[in-house]
N, C-alpha and C positions, 0 to 999 in steps of 0.2 A: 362450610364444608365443601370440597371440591368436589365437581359433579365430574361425569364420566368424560372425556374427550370429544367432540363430533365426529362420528360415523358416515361416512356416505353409501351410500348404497352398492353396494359390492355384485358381481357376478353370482357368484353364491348366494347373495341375499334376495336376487333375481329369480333363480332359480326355486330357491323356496317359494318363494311368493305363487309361482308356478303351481306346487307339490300343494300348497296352503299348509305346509310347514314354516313355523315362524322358528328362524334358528336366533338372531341376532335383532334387535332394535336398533332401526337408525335413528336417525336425528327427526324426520320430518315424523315417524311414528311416535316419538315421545313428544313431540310439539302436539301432537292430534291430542294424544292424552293429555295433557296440561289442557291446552283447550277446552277439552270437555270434563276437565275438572272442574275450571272457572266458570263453565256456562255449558252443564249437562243437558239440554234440548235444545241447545242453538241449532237451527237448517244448516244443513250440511251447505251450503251455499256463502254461509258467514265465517263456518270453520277453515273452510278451504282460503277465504280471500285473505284471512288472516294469516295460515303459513303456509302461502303462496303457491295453492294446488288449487284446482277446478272441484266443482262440489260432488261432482262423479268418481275422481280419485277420490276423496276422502272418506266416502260412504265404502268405495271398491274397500282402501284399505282399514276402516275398521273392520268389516265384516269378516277380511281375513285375521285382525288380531282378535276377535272375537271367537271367531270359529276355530281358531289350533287355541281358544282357552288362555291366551297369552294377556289378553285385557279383557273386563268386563265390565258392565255399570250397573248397579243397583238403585234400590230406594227403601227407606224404611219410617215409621214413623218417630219423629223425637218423641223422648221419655218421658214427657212432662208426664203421663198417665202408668207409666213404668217404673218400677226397679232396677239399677242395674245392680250386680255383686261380682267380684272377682273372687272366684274360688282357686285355690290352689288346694292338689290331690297328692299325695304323698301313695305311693303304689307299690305294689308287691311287683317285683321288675317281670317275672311271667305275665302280669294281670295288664301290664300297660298300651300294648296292640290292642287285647282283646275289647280293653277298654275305650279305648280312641274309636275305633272300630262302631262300638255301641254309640256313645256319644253323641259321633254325627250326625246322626239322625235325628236326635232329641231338636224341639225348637227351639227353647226356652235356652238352649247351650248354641249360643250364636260365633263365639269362637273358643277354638281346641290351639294350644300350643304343646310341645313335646320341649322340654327344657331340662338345662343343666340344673345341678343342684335337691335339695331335699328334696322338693317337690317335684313330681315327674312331670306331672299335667297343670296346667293354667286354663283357666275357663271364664270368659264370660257369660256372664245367666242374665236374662230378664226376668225377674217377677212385677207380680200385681200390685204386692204389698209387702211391710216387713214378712207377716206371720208368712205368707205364701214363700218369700225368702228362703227361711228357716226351715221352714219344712223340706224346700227342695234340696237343701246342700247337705239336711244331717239327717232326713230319712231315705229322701232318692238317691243322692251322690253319697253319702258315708255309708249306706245300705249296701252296694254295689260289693261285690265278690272283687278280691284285691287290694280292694280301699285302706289304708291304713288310718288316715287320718285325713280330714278336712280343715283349707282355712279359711275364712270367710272376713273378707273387707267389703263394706257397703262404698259406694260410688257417693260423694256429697255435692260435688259440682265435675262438671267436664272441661274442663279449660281447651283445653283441642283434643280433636278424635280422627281417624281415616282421611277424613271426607276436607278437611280443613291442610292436609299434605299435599305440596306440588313437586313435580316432577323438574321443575325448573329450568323446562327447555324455550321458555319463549323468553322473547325481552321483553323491556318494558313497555315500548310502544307496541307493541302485538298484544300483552295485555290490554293497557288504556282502550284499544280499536274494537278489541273482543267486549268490554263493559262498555262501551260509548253506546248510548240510546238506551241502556238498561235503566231500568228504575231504580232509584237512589237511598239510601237511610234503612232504616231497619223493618225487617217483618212486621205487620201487624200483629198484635196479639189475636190468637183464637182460640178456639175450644174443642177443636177436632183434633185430627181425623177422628170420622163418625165411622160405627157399625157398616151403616151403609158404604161405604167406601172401602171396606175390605175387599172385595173383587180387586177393585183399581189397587190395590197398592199390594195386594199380592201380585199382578200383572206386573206391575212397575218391580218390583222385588227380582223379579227375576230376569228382566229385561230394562231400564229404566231409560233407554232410547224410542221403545214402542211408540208409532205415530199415536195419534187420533184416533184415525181411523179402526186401526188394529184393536187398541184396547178398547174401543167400541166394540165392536166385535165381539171379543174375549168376555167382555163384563155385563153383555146384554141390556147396554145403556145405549142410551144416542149420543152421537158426534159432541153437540151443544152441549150434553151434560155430563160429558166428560170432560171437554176444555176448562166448564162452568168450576166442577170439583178440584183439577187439577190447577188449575187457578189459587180457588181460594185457601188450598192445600200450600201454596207457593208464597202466598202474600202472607198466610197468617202463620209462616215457621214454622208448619206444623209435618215437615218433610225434609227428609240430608237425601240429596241426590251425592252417589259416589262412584267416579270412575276409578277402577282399580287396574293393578296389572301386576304381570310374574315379577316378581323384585329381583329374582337373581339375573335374566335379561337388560332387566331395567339398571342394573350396576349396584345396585344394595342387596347382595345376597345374607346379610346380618341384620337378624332382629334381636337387640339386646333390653332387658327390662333393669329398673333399678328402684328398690325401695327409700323412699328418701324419709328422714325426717326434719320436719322444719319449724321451729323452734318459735313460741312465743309471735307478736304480733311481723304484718307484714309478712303472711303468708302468700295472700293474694298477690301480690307483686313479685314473688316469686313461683309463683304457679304460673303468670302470664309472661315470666321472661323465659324460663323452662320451654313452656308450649309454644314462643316462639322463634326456637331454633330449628334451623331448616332438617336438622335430623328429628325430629319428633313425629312421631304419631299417635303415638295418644298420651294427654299430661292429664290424669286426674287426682283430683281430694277424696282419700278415701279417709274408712274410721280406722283407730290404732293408732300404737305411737308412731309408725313410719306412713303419715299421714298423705304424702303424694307417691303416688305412682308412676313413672315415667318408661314409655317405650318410643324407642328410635330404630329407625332402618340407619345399618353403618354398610361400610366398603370390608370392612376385613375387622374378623375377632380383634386383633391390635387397635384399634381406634376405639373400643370398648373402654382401656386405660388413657388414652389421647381422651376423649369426651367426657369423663370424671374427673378428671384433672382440671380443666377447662369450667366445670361448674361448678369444682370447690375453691377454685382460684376467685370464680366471677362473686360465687355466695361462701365465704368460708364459713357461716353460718350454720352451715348443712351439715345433714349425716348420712352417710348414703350407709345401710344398713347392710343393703342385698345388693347382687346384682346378678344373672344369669343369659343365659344367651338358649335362642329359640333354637331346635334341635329340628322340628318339623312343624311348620303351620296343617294342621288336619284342617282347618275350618276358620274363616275369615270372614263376621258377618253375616252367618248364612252360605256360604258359598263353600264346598266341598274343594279340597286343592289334593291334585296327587303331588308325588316327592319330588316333583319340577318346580309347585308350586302354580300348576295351569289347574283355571276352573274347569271341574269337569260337571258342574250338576249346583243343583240352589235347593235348598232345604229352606222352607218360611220361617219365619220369626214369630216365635210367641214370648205371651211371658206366665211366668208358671203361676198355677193358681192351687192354694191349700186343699189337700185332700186328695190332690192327684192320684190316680195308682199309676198312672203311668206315663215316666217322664219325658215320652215323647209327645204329648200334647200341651193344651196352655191354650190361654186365652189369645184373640190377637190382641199383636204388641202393640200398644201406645192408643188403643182405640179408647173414645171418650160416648160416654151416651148420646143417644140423638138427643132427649129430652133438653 
């Protein structure tokens, strides 16, 4: 897919930087983001040598894409201890503001889309367990004033999600420079994130650049036994560091979804050529007959029929059932977005646990017993 043009830094874009109004991304602000997509706690000293700024500029300029809400970074726990479900809400079209509106709040409803089509609302949900599942989508969400109808696909595997999306402004030798010295081959297996580690990873949730020292601080831990957790949080995969940012800035003001189904064996191999197209952001296996899920950031509504055409040509196998285009992201993650699409606030992540009365709580997500 073609990426946007390079940009260089304009008068205008001077001047904002001034305001800490972000109007425009250039080129050295989407390399920072790639960056710390690849390598989310890299010292600002490493970010910088890599796209050819001093480690003081590059702290200057995240802070300001952080602070006008234009990028952000997260953390959350992997689901091995989770649920995930994608629900789509079918709405009474009075009910669907009010609705969104409500929503956001909830944890366990980690993101809100506003979309074309039957379905008004798209949701992702964490739960505990099936039964916790079930109860959340067809007494909390089908319960709700407006609701017409609920649809519910369980998650079977993630093939890529957010956090595995690049911005694609660096080369490849600035990659190779950014991973040279990093540790190699795959996560340990573990069995956390622990109870005890929810401080730290609500801190990191809503900041996921936090020093040491800070989320020392914040979590009423010492220095050591913050490094010590966030460590073994890192080596045993049991954490998605994600830098994110306003997509329409960023030159993808299109989020388009599409229900695929795919037939008989040799799924897998097509879940992993799907997920790795550089339009993807999230490729998963759900249940149903339109067994994968596929969302991509495009350039213009028109590349919606350019990009299905493209993967019934590659797999003519497929059946793409559905397909619709995002209307409004309310929530991304945990992360509150106004109609720019800039973070303005972080709601935590839980995931819902049976008997709730009220679906703005949950347990924390992805936490495993100390025992």
């Amino acid at each position: 897919m073609p990426h946007p043009a390079p940009r260089a830094d304009s008068a205008a874009s001077a001047a904002s930087r001034l305001t800490g109004d972000v109007t425009e991304l250039t080129e050295t602000d989407l390399a920072l983001v790639e960056a710390l997509q690849l390598h989310p706690r890299a010292p600002w000293s490493r970010i910088g040598a890599v796209i050819g700024i001093d480690a003081t500029t590059a702290a200057r300029r995240w802070r300001r894409l952080t602070g006008s809400g234009t990028a952000w970074m997260t953390a959350y726990p992997t689901h091995h201890a989770s649920l995930v479900g994608y629900v789509d809400l079918a709405c009474e079209p009075a009910a669907v503001e009010p609705l969104t509106r409500r929503l956001r709040s909830w944890g366990p409803v980690f993101s809100i889309e506003r979309t074309t089509g039957v379905h008004q609302l798209f949701l992702g949900v964490a739960a505990r367990d099936l039964p916790s599942l079930d109860d959340f989508a067809v007494r909390r969400l089908g319960g709700l004033d407006g609701v017409r109808s609920v649809r519910l696909s369980v998650c079977t595997a993630v093939h890529r999600e957010g956090s595995g999306w690049l911005v694609h402004a660096l080369s490849e030798r600035q990659r190779a420079d950014l991973r040279d010295g990093e540790p190699h081959g795959r996560p340990r297996p573990g069995t956390g994130p622990y109870e005890s580690d929810r401080r730290l990873l609500l801190a990191l949730g809503a900041d996921a650049r936090r020093g040491h020292a800070e989320l020392a601080r914040e979590c009423g831990l010492s220095e050591t036994t913050v490094r010590r957790r966030l460590r073994r949080m890192i080596n045993g995969g049991e954490i998605h560091f994600r830098c994110d940012l306003t997509q329409r800035l960023a030159g993808w003001p299109v989020v388009a979804a599409f229900r695929i189904a795919v037939p008989g064996p040799g799924g897998q191999a097509v879940a992993k050529a799907l997920a790795g197209l550089p339009e993807t952001r999230l490729c998963s296996s759900v249940t149903g007959a339109d067994n994968l899920l596929l969302s991509v950031w495009l350039r213009s509504p028109g590349d919606c029929v350019a990009l299905e055409e493209r993967i019934l040509h590659r797999h003519p196998g497929l059946r793409i059932s559905e397909r619709s285009i995002t209307l409004h992201t309310a929530k991304r993650m945990g992360r509150l977005l106004d109609r720019d699409g800039r973070a303005r606030a972080h709601v935590p992540m839980t995931a819902a646990a049976e008997g709730e009365a009220d679906g703005t709580t949950g347990a924390p997500l992805g936490m495993a017993d100390q025992g």
